[in-house]
KEKEGU-492733 format. One record per atom (N, C-alpha, C): residue in three letters; chain; atom name; x, y, z. Coordinates in Angstrom, 1 decimal. Last residue first. Layout:
BEGIN
+-----+---+----+--------+--------+--------+
:   r : c :  a :      X :      Y :      Z :
+-----+---+----+--------+--------+--------+
: ALA : A : CA :      X :      Y :      Z :
...
+-----+---+----+--------+--------+--------+
This chain:
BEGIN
+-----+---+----+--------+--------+--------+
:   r : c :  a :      X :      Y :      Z :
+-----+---+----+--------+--------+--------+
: UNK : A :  N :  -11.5 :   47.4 :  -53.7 :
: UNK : A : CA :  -11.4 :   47.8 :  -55.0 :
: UNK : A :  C :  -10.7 :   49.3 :  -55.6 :
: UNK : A :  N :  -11.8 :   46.3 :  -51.5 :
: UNK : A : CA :  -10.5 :   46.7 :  -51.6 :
: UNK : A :  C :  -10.4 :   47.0 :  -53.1 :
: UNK : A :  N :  -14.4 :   46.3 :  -49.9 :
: UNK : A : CA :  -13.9 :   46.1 :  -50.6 :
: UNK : A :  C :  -12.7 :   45.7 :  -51.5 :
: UNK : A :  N :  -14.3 :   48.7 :  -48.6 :
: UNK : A : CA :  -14.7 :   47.7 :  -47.6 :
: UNK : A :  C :  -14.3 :   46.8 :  -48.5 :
: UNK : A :  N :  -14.0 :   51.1 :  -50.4 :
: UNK : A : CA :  -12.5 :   50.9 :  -49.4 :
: UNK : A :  C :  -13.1 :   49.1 :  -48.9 :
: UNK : A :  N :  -16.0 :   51.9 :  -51.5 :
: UNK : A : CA :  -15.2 :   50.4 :  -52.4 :
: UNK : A :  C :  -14.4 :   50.4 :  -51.4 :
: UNK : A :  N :  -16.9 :   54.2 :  -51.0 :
: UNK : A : CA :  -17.7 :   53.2 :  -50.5 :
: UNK : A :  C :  -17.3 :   52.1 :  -51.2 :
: UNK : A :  N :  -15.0 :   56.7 :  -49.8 :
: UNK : A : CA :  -14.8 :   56.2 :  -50.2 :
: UNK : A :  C :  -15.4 :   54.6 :  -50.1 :
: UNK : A :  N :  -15.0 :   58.5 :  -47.2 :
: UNK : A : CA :  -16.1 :   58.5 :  -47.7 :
: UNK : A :  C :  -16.1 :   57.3 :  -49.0 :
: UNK : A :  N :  -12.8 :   57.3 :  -44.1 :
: UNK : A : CA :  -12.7 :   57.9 :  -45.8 :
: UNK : A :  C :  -14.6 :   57.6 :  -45.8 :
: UNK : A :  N :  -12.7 :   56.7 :  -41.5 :
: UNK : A : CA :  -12.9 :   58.2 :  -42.0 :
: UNK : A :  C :  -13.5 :   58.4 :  -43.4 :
: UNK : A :  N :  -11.1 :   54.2 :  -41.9 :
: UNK : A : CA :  -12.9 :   54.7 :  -41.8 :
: UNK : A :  C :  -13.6 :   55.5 :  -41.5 :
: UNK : A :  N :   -9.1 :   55.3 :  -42.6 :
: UNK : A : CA :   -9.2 :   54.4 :  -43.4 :
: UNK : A :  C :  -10.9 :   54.4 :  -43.3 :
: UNK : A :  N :   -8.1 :   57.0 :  -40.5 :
: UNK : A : CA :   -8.4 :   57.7 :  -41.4 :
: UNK : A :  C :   -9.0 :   56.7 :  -42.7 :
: UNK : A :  N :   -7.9 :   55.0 :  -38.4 :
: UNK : A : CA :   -9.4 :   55.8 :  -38.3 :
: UNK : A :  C :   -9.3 :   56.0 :  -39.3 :
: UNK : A :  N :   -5.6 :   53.3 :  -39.5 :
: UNK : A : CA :   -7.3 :   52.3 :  -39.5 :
: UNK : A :  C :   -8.3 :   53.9 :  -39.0 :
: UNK : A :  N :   -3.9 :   55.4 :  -38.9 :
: UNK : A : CA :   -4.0 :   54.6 :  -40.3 :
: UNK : A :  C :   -5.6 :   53.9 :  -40.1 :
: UNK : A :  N :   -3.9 :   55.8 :  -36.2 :
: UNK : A : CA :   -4.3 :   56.8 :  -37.2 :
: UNK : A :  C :   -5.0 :   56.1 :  -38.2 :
: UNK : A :  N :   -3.5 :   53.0 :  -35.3 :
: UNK : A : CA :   -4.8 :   54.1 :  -35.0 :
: UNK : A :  C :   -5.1 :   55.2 :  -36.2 :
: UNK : A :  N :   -0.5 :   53.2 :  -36.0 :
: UNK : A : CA :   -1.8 :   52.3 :  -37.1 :
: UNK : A :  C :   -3.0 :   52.7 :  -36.5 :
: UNK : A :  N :    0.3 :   55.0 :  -34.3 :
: UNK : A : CA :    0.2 :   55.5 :  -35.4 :
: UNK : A :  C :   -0.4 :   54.3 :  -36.6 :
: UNK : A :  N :   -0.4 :   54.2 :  -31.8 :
: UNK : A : CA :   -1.1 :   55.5 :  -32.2 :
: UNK : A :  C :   -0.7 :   55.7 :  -33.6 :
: UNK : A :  N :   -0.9 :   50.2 :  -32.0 :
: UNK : A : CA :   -0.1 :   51.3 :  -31.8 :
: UNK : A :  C :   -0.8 :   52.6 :  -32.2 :
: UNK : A :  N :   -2.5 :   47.8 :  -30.5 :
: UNK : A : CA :   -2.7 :   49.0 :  -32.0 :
: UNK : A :  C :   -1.9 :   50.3 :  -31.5 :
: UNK : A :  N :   -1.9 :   46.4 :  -28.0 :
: UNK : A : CA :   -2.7 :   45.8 :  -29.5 :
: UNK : A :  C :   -2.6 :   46.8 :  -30.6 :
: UNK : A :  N :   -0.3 :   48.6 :  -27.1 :
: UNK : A : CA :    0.6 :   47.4 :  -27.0 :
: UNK : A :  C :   -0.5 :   46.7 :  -28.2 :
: UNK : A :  N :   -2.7 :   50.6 :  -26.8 :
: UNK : A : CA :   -1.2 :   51.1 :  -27.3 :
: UNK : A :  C :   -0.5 :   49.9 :  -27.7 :
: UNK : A :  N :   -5.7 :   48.9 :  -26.3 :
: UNK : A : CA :   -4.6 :   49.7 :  -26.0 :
: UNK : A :  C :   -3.9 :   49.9 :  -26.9 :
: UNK : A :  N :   -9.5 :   49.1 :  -26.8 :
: UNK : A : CA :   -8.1 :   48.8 :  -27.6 :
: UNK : A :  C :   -6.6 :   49.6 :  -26.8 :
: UNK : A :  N :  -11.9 :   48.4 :  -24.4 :
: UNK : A : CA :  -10.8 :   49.5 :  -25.1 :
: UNK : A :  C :   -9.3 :   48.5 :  -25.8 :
: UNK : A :  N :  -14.9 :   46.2 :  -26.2 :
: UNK : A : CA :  -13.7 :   46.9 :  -25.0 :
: UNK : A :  C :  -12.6 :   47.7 :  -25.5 :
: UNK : A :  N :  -17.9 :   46.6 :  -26.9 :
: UNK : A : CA :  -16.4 :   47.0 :  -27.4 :
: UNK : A :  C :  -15.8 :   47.4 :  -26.1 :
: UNK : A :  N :  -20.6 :   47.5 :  -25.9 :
: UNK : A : CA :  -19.8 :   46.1 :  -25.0 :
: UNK : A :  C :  -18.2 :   45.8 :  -26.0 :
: UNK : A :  N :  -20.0 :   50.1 :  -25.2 :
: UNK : A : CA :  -20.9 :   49.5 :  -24.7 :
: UNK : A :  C :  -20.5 :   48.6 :  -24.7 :
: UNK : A :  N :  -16.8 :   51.2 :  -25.7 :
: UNK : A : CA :  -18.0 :   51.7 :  -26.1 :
: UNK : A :  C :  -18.7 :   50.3 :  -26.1 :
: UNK : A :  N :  -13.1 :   52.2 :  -25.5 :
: UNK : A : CA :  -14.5 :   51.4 :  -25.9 :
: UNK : A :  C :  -15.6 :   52.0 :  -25.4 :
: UNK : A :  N :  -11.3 :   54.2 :  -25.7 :
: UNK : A : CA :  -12.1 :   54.1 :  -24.2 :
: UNK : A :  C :  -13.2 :   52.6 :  -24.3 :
: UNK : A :  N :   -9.3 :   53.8 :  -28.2 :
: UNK : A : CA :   -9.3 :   53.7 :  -26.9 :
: UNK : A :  C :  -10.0 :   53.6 :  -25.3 :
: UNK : A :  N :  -12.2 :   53.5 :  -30.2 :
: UNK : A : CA :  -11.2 :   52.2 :  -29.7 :
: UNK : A :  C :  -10.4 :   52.1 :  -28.6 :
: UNK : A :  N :  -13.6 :   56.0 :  -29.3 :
: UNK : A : CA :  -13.8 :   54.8 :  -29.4 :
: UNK : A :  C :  -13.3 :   53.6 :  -29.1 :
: UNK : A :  N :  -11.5 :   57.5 :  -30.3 :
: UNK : A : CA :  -11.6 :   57.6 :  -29.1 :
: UNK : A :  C :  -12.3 :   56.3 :  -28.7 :
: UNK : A :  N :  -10.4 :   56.5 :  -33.1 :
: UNK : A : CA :   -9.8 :   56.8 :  -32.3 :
: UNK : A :  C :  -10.5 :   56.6 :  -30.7 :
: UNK : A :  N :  -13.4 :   57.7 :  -34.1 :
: UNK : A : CA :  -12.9 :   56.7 :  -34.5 :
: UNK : A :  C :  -11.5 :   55.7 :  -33.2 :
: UNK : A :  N :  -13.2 :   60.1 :  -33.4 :
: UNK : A : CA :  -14.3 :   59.7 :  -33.2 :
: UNK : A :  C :  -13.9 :   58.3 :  -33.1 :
: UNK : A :  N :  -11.6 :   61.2 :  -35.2 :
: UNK : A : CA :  -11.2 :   61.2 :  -34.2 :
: UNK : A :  C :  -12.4 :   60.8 :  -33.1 :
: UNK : A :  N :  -12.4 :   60.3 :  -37.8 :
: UNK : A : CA :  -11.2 :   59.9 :  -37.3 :
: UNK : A :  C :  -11.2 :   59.7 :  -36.2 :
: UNK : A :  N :  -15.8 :   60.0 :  -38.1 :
: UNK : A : CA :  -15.0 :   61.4 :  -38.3 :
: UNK : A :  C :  -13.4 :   60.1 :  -37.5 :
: UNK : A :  N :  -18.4 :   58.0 :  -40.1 :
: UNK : A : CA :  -17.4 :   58.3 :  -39.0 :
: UNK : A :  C :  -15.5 :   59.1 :  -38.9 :
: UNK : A :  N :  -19.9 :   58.1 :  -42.3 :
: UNK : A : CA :  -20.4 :   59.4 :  -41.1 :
: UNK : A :  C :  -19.4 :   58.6 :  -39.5 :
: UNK : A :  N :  -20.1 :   56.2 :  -43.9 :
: UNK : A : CA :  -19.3 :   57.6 :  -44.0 :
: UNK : A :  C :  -19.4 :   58.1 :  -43.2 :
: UNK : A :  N :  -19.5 :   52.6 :  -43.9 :
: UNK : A : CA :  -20.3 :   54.2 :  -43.5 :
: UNK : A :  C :  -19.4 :   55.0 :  -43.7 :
: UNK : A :  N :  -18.1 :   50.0 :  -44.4 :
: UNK : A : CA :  -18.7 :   50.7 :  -45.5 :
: UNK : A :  C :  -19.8 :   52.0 :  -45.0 :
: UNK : A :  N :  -17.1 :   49.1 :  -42.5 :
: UNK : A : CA :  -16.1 :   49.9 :  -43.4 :
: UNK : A :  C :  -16.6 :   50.4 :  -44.8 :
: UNK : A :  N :  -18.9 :   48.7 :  -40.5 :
: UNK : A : CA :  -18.1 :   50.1 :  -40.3 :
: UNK : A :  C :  -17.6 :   50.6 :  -41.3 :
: UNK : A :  N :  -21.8 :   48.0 :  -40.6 :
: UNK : A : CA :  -20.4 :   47.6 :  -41.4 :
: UNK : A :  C :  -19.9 :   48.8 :  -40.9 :
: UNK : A :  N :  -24.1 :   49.2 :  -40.0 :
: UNK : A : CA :  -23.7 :   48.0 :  -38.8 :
: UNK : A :  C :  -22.2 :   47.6 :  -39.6 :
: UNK : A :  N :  -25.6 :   51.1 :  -40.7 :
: UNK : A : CA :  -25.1 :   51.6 :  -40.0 :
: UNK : A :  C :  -24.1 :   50.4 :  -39.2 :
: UNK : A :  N :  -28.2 :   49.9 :  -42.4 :
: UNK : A : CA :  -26.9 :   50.7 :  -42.6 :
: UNK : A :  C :  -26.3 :   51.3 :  -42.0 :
: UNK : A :  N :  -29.7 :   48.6 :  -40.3 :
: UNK : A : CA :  -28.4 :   47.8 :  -41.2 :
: UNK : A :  C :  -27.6 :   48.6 :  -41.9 :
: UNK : A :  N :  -29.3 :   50.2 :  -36.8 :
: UNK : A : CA :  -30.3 :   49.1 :  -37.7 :
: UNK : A :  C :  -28.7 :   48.7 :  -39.2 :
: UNK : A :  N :  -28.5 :   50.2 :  -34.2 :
: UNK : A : CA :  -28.5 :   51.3 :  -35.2 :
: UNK : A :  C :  -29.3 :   51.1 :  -36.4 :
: UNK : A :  N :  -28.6 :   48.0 :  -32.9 :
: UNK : A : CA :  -29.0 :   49.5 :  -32.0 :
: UNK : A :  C :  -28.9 :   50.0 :  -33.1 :
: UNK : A :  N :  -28.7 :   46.0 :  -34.8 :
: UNK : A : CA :  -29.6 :   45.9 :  -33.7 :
: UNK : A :  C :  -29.4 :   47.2 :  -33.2 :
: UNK : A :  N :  -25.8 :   46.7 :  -36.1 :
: UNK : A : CA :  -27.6 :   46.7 :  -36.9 :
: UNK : A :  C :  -28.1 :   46.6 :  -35.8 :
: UNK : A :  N :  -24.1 :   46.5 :  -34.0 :
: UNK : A : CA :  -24.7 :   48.0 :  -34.0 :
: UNK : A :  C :  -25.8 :   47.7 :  -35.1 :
: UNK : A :  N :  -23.8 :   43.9 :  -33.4 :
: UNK : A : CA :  -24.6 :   44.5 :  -32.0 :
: UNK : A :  C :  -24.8 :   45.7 :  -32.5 :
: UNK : A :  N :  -22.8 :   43.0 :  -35.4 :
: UNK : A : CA :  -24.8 :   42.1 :  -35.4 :
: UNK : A :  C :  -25.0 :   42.9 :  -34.4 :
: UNK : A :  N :  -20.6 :   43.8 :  -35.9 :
: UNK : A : CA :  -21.3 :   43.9 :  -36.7 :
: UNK : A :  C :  -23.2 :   44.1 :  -36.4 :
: UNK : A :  N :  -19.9 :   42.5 :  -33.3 :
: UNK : A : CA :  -19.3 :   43.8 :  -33.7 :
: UNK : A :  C :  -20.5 :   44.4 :  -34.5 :
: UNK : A :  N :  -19.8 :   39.8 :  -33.9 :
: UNK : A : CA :  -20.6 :   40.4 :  -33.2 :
: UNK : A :  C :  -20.4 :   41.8 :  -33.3 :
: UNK : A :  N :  -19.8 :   39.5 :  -38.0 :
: UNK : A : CA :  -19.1 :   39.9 :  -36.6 :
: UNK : A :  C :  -20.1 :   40.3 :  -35.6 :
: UNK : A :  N :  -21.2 :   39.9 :  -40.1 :
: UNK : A : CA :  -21.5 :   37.9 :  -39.3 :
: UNK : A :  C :  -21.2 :   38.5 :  -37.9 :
: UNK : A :  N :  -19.0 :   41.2 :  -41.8 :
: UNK : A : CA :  -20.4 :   41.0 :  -42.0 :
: UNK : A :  C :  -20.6 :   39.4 :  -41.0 :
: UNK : A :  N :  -16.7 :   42.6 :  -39.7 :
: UNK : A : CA :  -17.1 :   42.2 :  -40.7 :
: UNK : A :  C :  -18.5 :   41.8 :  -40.6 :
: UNK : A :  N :  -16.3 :   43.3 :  -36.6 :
: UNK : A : CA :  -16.8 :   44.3 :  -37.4 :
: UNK : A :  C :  -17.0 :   44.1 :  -38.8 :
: UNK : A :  N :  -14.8 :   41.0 :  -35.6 :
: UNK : A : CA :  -16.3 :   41.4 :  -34.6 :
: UNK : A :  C :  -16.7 :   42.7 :  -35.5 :
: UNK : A :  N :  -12.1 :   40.6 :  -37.3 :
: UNK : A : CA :  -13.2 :   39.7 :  -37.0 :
: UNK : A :  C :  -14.7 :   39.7 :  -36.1 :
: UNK : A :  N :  -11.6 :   43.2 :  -37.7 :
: UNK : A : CA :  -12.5 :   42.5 :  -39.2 :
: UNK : A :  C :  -13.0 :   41.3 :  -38.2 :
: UNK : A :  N :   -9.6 :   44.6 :  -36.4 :
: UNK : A : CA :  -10.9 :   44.6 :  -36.3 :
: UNK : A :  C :  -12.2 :   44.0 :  -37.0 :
: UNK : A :  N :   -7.2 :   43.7 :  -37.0 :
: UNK : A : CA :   -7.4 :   44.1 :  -35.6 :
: UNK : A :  C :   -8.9 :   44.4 :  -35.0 :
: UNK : A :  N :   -6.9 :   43.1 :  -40.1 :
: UNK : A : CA :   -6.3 :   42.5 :  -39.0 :
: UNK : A :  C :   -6.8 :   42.8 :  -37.4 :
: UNK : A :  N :   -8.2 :   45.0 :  -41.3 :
: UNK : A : CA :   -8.8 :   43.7 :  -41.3 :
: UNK : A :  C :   -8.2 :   42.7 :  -40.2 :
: UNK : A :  N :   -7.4 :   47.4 :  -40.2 :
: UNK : A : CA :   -8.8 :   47.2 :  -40.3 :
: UNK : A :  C :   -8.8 :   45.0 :  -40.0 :
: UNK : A :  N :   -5.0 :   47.0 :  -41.7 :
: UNK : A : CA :   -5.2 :   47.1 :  -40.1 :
: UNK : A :  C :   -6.1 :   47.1 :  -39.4 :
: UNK : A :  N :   -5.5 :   47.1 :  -44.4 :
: UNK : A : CA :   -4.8 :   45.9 :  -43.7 :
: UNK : A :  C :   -5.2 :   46.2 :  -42.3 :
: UNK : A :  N :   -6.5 :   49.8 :  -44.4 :
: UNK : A : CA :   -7.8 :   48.5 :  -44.2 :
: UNK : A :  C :   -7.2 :   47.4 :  -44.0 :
: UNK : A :  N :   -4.2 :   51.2 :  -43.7 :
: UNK : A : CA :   -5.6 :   51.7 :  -42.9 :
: UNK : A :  C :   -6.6 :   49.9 :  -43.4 :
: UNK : A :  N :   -1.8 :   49.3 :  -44.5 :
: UNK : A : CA :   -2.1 :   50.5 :  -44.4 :
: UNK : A :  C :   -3.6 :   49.9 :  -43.7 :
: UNK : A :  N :    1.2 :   48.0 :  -43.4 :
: UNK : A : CA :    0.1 :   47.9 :  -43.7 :
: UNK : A :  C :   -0.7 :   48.9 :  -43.4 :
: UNK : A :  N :    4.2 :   48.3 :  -43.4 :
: UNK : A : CA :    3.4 :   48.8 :  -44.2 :
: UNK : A :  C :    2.5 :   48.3 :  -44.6 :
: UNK : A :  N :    5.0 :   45.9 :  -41.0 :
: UNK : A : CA :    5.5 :   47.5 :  -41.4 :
: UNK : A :  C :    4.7 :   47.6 :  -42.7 :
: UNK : A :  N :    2.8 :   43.9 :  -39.0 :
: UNK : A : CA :    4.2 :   44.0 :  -40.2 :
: UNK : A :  C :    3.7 :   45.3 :  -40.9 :
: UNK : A :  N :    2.2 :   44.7 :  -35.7 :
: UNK : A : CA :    2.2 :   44.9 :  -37.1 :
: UNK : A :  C :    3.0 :   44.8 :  -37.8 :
: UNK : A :  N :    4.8 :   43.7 :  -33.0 :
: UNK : A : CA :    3.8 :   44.7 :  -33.6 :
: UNK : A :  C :    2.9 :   44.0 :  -35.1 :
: UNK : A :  N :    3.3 :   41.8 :  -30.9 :
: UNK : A : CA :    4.0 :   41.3 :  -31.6 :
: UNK : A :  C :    3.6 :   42.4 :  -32.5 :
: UNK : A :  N :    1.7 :   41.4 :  -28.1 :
: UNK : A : CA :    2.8 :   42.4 :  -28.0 :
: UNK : A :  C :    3.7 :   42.2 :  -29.4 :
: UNK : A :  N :   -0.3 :   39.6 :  -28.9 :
: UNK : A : CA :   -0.8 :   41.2 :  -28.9 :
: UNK : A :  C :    0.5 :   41.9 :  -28.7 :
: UNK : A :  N :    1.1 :   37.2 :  -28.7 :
: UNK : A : CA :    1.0 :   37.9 :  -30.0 :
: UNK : A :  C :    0.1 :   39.5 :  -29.7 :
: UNK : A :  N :    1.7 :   36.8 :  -25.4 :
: UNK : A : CA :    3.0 :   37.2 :  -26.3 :
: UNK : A :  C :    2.4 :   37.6 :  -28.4 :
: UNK : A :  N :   -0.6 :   36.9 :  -23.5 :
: UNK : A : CA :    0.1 :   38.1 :  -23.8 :
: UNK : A :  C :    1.3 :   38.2 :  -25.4 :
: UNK : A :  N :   -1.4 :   34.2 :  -24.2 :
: UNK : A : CA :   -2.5 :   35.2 :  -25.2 :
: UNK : A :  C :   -2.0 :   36.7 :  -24.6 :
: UNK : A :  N :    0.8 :   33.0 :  -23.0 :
: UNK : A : CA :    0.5 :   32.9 :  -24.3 :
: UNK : A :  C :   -0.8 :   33.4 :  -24.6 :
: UNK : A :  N :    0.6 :   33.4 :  -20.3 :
: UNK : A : CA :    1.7 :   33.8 :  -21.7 :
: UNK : A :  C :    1.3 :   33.8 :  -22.6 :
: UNK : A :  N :   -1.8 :   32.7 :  -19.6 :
: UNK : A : CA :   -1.5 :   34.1 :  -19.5 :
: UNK : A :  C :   -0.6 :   34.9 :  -20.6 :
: UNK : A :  N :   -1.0 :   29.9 :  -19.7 :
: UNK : A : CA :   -2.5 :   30.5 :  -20.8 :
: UNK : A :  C :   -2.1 :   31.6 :  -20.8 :
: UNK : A :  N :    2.4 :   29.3 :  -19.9 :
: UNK : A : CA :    0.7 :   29.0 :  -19.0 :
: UNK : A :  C :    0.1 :   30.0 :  -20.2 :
: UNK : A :  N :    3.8 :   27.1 :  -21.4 :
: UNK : A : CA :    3.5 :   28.4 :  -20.9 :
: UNK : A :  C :    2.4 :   28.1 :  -20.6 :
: UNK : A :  N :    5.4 :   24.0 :  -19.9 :
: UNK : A : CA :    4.8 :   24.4 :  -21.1 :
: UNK : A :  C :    4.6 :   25.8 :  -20.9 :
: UNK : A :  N :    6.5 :   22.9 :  -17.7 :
: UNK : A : CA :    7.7 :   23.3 :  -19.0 :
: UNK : A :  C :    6.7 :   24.0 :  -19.9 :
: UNK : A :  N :    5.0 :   22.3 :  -15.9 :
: UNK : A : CA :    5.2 :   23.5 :  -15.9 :
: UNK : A :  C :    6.4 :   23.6 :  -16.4 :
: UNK : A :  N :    3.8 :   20.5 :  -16.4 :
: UNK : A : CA :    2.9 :   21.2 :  -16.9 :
: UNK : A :  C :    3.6 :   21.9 :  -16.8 :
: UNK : A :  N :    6.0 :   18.6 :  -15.9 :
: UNK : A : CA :    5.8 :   18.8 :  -17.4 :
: UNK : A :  C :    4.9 :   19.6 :  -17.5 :
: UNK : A :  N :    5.7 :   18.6 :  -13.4 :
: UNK : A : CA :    7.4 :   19.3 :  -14.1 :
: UNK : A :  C :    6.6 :   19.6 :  -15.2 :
: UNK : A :  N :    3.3 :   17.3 :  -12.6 :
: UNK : A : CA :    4.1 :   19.0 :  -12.7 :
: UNK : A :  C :    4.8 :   19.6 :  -13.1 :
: UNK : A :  N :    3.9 :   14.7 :  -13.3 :
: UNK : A : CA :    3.1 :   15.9 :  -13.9 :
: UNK : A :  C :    3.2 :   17.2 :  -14.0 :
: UNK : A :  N :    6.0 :   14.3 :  -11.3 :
: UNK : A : CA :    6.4 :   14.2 :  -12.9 :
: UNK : A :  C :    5.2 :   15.0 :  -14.2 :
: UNK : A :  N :    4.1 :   14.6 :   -8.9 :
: UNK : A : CA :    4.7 :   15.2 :   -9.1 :
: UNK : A :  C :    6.1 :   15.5 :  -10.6 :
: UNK : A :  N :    2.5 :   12.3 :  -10.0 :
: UNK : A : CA :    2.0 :   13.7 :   -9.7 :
: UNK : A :  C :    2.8 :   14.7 :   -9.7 :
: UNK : A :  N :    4.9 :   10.7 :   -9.9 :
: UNK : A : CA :    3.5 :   10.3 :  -10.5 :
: UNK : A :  C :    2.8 :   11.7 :  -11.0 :
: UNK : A :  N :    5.0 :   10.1 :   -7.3 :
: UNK : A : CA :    5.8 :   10.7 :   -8.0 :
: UNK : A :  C :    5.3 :   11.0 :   -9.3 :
: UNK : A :  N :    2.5 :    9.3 :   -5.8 :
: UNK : A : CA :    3.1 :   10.9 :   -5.2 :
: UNK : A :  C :    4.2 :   11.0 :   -6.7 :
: UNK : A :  N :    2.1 :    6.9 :   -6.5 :
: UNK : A : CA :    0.9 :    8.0 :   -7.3 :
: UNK : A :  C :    1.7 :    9.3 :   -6.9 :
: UNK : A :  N :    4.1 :    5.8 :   -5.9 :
: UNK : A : CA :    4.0 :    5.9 :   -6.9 :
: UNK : A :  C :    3.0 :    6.7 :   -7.3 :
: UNK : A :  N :    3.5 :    5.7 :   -2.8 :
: UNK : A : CA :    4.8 :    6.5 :   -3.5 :
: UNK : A :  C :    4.4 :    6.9 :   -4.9 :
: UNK : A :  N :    1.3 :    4.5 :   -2.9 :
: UNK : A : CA :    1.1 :    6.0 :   -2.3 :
: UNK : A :  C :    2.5 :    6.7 :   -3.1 :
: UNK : A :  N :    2.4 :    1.7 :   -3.3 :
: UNK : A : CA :    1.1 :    2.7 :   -4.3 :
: UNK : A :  C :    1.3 :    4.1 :   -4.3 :
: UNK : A :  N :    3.6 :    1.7 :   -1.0 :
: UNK : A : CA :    4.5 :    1.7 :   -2.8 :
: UNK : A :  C :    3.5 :    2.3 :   -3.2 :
: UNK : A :  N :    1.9 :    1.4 :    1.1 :
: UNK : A : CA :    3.0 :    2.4 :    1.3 :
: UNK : A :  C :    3.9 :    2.7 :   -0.3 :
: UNK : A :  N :    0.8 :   -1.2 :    0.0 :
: UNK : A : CA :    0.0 :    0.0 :    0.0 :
: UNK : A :  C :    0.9 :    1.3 :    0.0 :
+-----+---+----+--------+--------+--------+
């Protein structure tokens, strides 16, 4: 009985080594938000990368402003009636159930780039035509 007890104790404890050669969860959904942007992607690359998947057509992003706004108002990258800096403030403070974008996921200067991208009046940008 006293061998069993050994054996399940080391047992347990060879578990642990090994859980704890791997990264914990923490690590690893900190180490790609700190991975910048590849260098010259402009306003809708950055769009699509940082915000395409809850602000595309399907995105909860998408499905929560047609329900408060209705349907022309639920694509972001196809409205005109959003000013830059509107844009901007938004992502930094968020807004109802959008949480705030930091500095470390979207630097201030691909901020720029993605507001002035859905700044533009331009109704093919969503597109890429």
């Amino acid at each position: 009985m006293k061998a069993l007890g050994m054996t399940i104790v080391a047992a347990l404890i060879a578990a642990g080594a090994a859980a704890h050669s791997f990264a914990s969860p923490d690590q690893a959904m900190v180490a790609p938000a700190t991975v910048p942007a590849p260098a010259g992607l402009d306003g809708r690359g950055l769009f699509l990368k940082h915000c395409g998947y809850c602000h595309l057509p399907g995105g909860t992003g998408s499905i929560q402003l047609e329900r408060r706004w209705g349907k022309a108002r639920a694509l972001l990258a196809e409205r005109t009636d959003l000013p830059a800096e509107y844009v901007k403030g938004v992502a930094r403070q968020g807004i109802f159930s959008m949480p705030p974008i930091t500095r470390v996921e979207v630097t201030d200067d691909e901020l720029d780039k993605l507001a002035a991208y859905l700044a533009t009046a331009d109704k093919t940008k969503a597109h890429g035509r």
